[in-house]
C-alpha positions as CSV (number, residue, x, y, z in Angstrom):
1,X,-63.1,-7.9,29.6
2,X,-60.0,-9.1,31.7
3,X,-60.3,-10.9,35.0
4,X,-60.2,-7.8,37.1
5,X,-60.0,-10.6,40.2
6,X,-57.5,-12.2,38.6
7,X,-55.4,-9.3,38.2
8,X,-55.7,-7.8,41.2
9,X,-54.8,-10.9,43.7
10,X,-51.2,-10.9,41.7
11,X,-50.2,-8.1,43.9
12,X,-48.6,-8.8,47.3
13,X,-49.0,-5.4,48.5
14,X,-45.4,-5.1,48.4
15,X,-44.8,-1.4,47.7
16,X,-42.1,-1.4,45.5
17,X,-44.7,0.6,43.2
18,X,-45.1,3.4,45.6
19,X,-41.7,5.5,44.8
20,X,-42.4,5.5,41.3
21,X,-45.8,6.6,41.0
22,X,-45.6,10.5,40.2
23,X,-49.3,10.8,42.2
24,X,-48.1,9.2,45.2
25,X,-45.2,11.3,44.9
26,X,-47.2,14.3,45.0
27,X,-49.6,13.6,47.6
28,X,-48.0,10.7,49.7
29,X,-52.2,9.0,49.8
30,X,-52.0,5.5,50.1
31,X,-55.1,5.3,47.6
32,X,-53.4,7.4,45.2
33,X,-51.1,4.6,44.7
34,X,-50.8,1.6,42.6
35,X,-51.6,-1.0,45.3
36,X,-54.1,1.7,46.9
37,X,-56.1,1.9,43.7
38,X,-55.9,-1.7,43.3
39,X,-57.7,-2.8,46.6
40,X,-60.1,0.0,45.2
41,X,-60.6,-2.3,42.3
42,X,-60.7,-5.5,44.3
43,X,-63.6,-4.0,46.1
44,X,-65.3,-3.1,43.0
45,X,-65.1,-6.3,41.6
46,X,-66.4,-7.9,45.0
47,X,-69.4,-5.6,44.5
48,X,-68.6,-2.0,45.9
49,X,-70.2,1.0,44.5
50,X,-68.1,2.9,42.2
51,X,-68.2,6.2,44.7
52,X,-67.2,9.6,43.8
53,X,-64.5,8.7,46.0
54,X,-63.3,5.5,44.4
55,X,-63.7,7.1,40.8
56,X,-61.7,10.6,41.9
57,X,-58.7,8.4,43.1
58,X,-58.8,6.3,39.5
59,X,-59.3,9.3,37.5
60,X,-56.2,10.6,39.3
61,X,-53.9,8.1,37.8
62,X,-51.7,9.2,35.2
63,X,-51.4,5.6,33.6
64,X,-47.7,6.0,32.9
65,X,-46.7,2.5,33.8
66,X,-43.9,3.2,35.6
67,X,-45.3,1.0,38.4
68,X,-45.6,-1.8,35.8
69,X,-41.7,-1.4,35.4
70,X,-41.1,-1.3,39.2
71,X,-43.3,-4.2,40.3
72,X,-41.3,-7.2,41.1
73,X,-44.3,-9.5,40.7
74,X,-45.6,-9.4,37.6
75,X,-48.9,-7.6,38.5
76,X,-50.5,-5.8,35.2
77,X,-51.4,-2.8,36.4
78,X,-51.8,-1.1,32.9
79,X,-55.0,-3.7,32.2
80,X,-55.9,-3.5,35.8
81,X,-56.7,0.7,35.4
82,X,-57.5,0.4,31.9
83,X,-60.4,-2.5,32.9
84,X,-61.8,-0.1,36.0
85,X,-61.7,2.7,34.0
86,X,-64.3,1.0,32.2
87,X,-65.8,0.5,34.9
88,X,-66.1,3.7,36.3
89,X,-67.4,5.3,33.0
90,X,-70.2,2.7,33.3
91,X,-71.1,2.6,37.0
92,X,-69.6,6.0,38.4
93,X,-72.1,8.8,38.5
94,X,-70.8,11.6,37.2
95,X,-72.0,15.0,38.2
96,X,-73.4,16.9,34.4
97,X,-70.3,19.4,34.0
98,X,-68.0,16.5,34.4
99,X,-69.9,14.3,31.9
100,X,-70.2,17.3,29.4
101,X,-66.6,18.1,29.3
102,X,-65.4,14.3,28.8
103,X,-67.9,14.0,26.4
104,X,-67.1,17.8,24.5
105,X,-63.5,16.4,24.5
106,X,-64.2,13.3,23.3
107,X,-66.2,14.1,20.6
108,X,-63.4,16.4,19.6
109,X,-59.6,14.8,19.8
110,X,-60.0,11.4,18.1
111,X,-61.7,12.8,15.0
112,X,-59.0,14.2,12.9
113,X,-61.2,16.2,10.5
114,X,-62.9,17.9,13.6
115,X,-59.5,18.7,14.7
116,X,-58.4,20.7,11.1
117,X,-61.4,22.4,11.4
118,X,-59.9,24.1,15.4
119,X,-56.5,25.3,13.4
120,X,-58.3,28.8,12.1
121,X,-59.5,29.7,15.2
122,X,-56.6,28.6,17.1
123,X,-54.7,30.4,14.7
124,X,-56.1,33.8,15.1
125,X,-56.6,33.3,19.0
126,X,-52.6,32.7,18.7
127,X,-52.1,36.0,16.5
128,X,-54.4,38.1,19.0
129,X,-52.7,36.5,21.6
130,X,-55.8,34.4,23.3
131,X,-53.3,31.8,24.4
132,X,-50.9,31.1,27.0
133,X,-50.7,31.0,31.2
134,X,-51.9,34.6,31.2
135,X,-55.4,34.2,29.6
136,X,-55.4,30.2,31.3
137,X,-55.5,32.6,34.7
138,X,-59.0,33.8,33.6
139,X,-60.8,30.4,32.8
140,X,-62.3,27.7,34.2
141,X,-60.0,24.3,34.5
142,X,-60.1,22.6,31.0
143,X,-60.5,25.8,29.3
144,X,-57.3,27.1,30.8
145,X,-55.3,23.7,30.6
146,X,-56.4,24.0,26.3
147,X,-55.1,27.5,26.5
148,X,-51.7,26.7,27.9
149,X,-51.6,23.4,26.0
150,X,-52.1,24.8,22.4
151,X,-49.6,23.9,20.0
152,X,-48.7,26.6,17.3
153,X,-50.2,26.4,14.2
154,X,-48.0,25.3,11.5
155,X,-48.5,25.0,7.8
156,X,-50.4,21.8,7.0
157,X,-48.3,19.2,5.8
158,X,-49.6,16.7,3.0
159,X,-48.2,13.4,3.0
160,X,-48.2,11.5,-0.8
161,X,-49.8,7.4,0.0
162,X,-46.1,6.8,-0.6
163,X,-42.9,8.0,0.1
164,X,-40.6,5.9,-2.1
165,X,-36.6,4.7,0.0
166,X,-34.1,6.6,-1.1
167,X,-31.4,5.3,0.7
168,X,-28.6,7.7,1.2
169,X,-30.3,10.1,-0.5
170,X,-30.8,8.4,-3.8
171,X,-32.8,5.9,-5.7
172,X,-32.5,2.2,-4.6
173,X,-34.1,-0.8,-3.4
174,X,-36.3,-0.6,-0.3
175,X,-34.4,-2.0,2.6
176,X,-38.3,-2.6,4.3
177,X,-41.7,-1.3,2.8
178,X,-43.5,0.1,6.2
179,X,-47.0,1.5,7.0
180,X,-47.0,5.1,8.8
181,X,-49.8,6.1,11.2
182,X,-50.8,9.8,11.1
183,X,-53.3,9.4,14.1
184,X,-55.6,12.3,14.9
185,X,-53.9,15.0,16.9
186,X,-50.7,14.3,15.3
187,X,-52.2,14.8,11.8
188,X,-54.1,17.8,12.9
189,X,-51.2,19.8,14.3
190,X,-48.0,17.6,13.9
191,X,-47.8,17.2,10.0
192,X,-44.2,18.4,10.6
193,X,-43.3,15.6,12.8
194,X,-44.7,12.7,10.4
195,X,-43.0,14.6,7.2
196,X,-39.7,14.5,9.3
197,X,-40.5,10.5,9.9
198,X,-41.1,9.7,6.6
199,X,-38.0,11.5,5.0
200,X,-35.5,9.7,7.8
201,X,-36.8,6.4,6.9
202,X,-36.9,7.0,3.0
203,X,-33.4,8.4,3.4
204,X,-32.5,5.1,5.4
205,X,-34.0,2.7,2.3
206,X,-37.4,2.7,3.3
207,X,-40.4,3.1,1.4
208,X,-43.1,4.3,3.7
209,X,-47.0,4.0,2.9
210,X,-49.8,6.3,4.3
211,X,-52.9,4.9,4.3
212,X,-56.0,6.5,3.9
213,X,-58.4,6.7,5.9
214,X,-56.9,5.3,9.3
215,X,-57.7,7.8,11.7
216,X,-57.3,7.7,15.7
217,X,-56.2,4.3,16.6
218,X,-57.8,4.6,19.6
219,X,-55.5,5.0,22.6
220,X,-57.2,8.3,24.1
221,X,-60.4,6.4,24.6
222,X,-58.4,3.4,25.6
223,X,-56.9,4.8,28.3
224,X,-60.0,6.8,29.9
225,X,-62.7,3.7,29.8
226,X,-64.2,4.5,26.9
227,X,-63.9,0.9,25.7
228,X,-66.6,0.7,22.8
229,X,-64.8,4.3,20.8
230,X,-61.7,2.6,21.2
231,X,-62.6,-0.5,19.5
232,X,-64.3,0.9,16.8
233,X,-61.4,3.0,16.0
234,X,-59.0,0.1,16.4
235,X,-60.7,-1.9,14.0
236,X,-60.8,1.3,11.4
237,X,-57.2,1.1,11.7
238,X,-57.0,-3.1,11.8
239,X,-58.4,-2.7,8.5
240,X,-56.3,0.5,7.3
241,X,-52.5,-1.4,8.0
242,X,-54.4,-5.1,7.2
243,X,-54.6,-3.9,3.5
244,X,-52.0,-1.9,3.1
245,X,-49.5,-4.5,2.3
246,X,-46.5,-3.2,4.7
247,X,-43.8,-5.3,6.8
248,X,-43.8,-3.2,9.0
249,X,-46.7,-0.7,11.0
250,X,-44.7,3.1,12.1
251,X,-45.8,5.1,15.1
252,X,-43.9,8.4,16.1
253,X,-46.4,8.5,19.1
254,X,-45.8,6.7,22.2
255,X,-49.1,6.4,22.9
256,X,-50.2,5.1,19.8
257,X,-47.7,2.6,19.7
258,X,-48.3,1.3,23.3
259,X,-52.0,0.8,22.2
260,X,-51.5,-0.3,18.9
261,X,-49.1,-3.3,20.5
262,X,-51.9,-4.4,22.3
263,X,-54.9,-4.8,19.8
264,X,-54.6,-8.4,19.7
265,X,-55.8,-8.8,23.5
266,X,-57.9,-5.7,23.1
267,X,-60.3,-7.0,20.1
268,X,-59.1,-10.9,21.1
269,X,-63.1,-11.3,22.0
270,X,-64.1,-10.4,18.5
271,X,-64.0,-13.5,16.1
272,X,-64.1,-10.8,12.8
273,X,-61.0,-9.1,13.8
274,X,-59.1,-11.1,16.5
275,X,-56.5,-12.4,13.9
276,X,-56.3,-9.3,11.9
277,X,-55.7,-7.4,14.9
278,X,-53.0,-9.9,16.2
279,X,-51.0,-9.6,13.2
280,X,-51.1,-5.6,13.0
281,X,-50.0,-5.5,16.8
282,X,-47.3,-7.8,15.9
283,X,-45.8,-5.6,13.8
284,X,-45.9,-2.3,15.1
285,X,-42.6,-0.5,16.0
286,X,-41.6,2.6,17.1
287,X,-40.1,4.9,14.5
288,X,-36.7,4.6,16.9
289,X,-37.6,1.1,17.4
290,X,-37.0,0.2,13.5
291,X,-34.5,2.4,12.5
292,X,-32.4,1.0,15.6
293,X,-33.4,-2.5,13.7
294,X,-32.1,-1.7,10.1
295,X,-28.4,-1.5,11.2
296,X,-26.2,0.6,10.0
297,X,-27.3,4.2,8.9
298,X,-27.4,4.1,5.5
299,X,-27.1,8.6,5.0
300,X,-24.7,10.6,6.5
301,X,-25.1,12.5,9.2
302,X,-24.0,16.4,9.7
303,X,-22.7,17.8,12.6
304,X,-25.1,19.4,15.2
305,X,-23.0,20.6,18.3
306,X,-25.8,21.1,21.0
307,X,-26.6,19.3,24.2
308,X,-29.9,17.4,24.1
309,X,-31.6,16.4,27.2
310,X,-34.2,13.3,26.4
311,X,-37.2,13.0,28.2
312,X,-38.4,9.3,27.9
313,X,-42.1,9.4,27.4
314,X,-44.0,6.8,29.8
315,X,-45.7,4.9,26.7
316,X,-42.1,4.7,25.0
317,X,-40.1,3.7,28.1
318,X,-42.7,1.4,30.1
319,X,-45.1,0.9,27.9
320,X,-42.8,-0.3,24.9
321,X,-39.8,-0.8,26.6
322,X,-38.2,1.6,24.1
323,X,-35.3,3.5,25.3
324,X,-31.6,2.5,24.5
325,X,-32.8,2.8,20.5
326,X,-33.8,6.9,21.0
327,X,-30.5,7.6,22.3
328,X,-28.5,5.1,20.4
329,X,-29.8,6.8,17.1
330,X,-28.9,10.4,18.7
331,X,-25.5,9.7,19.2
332,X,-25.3,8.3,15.7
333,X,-25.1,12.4,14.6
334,X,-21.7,14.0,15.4
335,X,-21.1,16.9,17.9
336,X,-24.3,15.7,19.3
337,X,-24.3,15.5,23.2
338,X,-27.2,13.9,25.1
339,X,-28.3,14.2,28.9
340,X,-30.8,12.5,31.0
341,X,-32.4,14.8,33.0
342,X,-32.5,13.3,36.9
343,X,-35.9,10.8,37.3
344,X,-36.0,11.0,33.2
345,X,-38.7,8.3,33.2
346,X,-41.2,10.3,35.8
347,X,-44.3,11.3,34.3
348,X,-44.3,15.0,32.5
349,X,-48.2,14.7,33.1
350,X,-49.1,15.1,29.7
351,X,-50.9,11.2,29.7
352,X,-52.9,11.8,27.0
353,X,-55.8,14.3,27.7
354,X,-55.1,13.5,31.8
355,X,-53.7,17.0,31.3
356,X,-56.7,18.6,30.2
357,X,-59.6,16.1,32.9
358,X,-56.6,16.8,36.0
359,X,-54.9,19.7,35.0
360,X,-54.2,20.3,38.6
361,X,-51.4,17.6,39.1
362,X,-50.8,17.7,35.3
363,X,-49.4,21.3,36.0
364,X,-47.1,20.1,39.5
365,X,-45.5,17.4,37.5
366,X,-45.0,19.7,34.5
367,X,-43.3,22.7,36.9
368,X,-41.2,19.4,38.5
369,X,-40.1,18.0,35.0
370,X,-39.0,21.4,33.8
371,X,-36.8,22.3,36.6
372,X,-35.2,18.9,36.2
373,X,-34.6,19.3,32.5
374,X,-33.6,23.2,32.6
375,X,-31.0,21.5,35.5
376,X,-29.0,19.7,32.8
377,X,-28.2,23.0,31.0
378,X,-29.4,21.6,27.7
379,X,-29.6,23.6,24.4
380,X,-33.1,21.6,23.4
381,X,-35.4,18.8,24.8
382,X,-35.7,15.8,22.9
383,X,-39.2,13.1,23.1
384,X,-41.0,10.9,21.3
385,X,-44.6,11.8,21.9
386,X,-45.6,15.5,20.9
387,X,-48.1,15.3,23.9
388,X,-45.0,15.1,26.3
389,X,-43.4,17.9,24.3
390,X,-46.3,20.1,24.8
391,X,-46.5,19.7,28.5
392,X,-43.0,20.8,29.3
393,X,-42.9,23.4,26.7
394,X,-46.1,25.1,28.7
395,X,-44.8,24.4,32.1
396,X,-41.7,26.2,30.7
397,X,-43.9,29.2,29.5
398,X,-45.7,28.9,32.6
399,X,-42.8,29.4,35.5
400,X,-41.4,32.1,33.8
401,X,-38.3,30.9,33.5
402,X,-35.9,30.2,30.8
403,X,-38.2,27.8,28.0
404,X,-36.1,25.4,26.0
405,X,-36.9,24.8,23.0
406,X,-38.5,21.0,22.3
407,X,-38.2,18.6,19.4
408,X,-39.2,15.3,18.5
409,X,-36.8,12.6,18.5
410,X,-37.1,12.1,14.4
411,X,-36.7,16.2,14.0
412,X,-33.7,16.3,15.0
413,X,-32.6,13.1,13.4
414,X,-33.9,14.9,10.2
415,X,-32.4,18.1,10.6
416,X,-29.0,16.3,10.8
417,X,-29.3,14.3,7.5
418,X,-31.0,17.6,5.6
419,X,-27.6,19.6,7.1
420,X,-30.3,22.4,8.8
421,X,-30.0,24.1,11.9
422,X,-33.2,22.2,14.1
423,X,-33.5,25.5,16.3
C-alpha cells in the first residue's frame, strides 16, 4: 500500500481542484471535493474512524481524475482515493443491504462467463419491454440504475486467437503484431466494438492476437477498494499478454487501459509478478493511442458526412492523457465533422459501476452531459469507453428528449473503411 501520509501532505489546499470536480459542482460541499476528501484521508491515516460519514463522502467520488489534471502541484489524487477506498472496504461498517449489493455486483461484472449467462434474460426483459426509465420508476436504486443502464443485446461476436494484418485490405506484412483485451463487460455485450477494433487494425497492417483466457483486468475492483479481486485478476491477465508474444497490449476501454498502465505499481509488492507486470503496463496503448502511432493510414477511407460530437471519457483524457489521437484519427475520414461539446472532459457519471452504487448523481451528471452534447446539434456521439456511451444514451432516453445515437470511436472508424452507413 502507498503512503497515504505521503500523498496527502503534497496538497497545499490550493483549490484549483474544486471547479473541476463534477461532485463539487453539483453540491458545492467542501468534503465533496478533492482537498475535502483528502483531509478526510489525512484523518484516517492519523487514526480516525472510517464513519458513515467519511465513507458516504468517498464513495461519492466519481474517480474521474479530472482534479489530477487541474492540480498545479503534483498531488496524486487517483492513488490517494484508490488507497482509502481500500480502506473504507476494510474499516467502514457497512449497513447489510449496502454490503449485499456491492457484493451481488461484484460477484457478477468482472466474471465474463457470469455475464453471457444475463444476455437471455436481458434479452426477453428487452423484447417484453422490462427495461428503460419507465420500469427504473418502479424499483429500488440499483435495480432501476440496471434497468436504465442495459445495453441491447446483440448477436455474440466470436473473435478467432488471431486476426492476421491485412493492410489496405490485402495480404502483407504486419506493420506490429499486438495483444487485444476483451475484458468482461465488453466481451459480454460489446463483441461488436472489439470486432470493429480488430478489423481497423488488421486493415492498418496489424496482426492482432486474442488471448485466451484473460478475463477482467481488474479496474472495477480497482477502483471501489476491492484491492485483493483486483490483483488476482491483474495477475490472470499479467500472465494472459506475458505469453502471448505481442509488441504491443490493445484496450478499447478507457478504464481498462488506465488500470492496466498502472500494474507495475499496483503488483510492484509482489516479487512473482512485479517484473511481468512492469513490462505488460509498459506496453499498453489505447486502440487510438497506437493507430495514431503507426503513421500514415494505410486503407482508404470513405466519406461519412455527419457531425460527430466526442465525449472524452475521464480514464482516456486524464487518466491516459489520450485525446488529440481520437480526434486526429476522426478527421482522417472525409466529410467527417467533429465537435466538442462545452466542458467535454466533465464526468458523464458512468465511472465504472459508480452509476449503479450512486445512481443519484450518476443520473444529474448524465441529464447535464446530454444537454451539452444535444447543444452541438450533432448527428451521433462519439467515446471511447462503452460505459460512457451507455450513460448518455440512458440520460437521453431518460429526459425525453431527442436521443442521439452513440458509437465508439473504432465503429465509426470502421464503418468508414468498410464504406457502411454507422447509423
Amino acid at each position: 500500500m502507498a503512503d497515504l501520509r505521503q500523498l496527502t501532505d503534497v496538497c497545499v489546499h490550493c483549490g484549483f481542484c474544486l471547479p473541476a470536480c463534477p461532485t463539487y459542482q453539483l453540491w458545492g460541499e467542501e468534503m465533496d471535493s478533492p482537498r475535502g476528501r483528502i483531509h478526510l484521508v489525512r484523518q484516517v491515516v492519523d487514526g480516525a474512524k472510517v464513519s458513515p460519514s467519511v465513507a458516504g463522502h468517498l464513495d461519492a467520488c466519481l474517480g474521474c481524475l479530472a482534479c489530477v489534471t487541474a492540480c498545479p502541484s503534483g498531488v496524486r489524487y487517483d492513488t490517494i482515493i484508490e488507497e482509502a477506498r481500500v480502506l473504507v472496504e476494510t474499516r467502514a461498517a457497512r449497513g447489510f443491504a449496502d454490503r449485499a449489493r456491492r457484493a451481488a455486483l461484484f460477484a457478477l461484472f468482472p466474471y465474463p462467463r457470469r455475464l453471457r449467462l444475463m444476455r437471455g434474460p436481458l434479452r426477453l426483459a428487452q423484447r417484453l419491454r422490462l427495461t428503460g426509465p419507465r420500469l427504473a420508476r418502479r424499483l429500488p436504486a440499483t435495480p432501476a440504475a440496471l434497468a436504465r443502464l442495459a445495453p441491447p443485446v446483440r448477436p455474440r461476436v466470436e473473435l478467432p486467437a488471431v486476426v492476421p494484418a491485412r493492410p489496405g485490405g490485402r495480404p502483407g506484412p504486419a506493420r506490429a503484431r499486438v495483444g487485444l483485451l476483451t475484458g468482461c463487460v465488453q466481451s459480454a455485450f460489446f463483441g461488436h466494438v472489439s470486432a470493429a477494433t480488430a478489423n481497423v487494425l488488421s486493415l492498418e497492417g496489424v496482426e492482432v492476437v486474442i488471448p485466451r483466457g484473460q478475463g477482467c483486468c481488474g479496474a472495477l475492483a480497482r477502483h471501489t477498494g476491492r484491492a485483493r479481486q483486483a490483483e488476482r485478476q491483474a495477475r490472470r491477465t499479467v500472465r494472459a499478454f506475458s505469453e502471448a508474444g505481442v509488441d504491443a497490449i490493445v484496450t478499447d476501454v478507457a478504464g481498462c487501459g488506465s488500470v492496466m498502465k498502472e500494474y507495475a505499481e499496483s503488483l510492484a509488492g509482489d516479487p512473482k509478478w512485479s517484473a511481468r507486470a512492469a513490462s505488460v503496463a509498459g506496453r499498453v496503448r489505447d486502440v487510438t493511442e497506437l493507430l495514431a502511432s503507426l503513421g500514415e493510414p494505410l486503407a482508404p477511407r470513405h466519406p461519412l458526412e455527419l457531425t460527430v460530437a466526442y465525449h472524452d471519457a475521464c480514464h482516456l483524457s486524464h487518466g491516459q492523457g489520450v485525446r488529440a489521437q481520437p480526434r486526429g484519427l476522426l478527421r482522417t475520414v472525409p466529410g467527417l465533422r467533429v465537435v466538442s461539446p462545452m466542458d467535454a472532459d466533465v464526468c458523464c457519471g458512468s465511472a465504472g459501476v459508480y452509476n449503479l452504487l450512486e445512481p443519484e448523481p450518476a443520473a444529474q451528471l448524465g441529464a447535464r452531459k446530454a444537454a451539452a452534447l444535444r447543444a452541438t446539434g450533432a448527428d451521433v456521439i462519439v467515446a471511447g469507453n462503452p460505459g460512457c456511451l451507455l450513460q448518455i444514451a440512458a440520460a437521453m432516453r431518460a429526459d425525453g428528449g431527442r436521443v442521439i445515437p452513440t458509437l465508439h470511436t473504432v465503429e465509426l472508424l470502421d464503418a468508414s473503411l468498410r464504406g457502411v452507413s454507422p447509423l
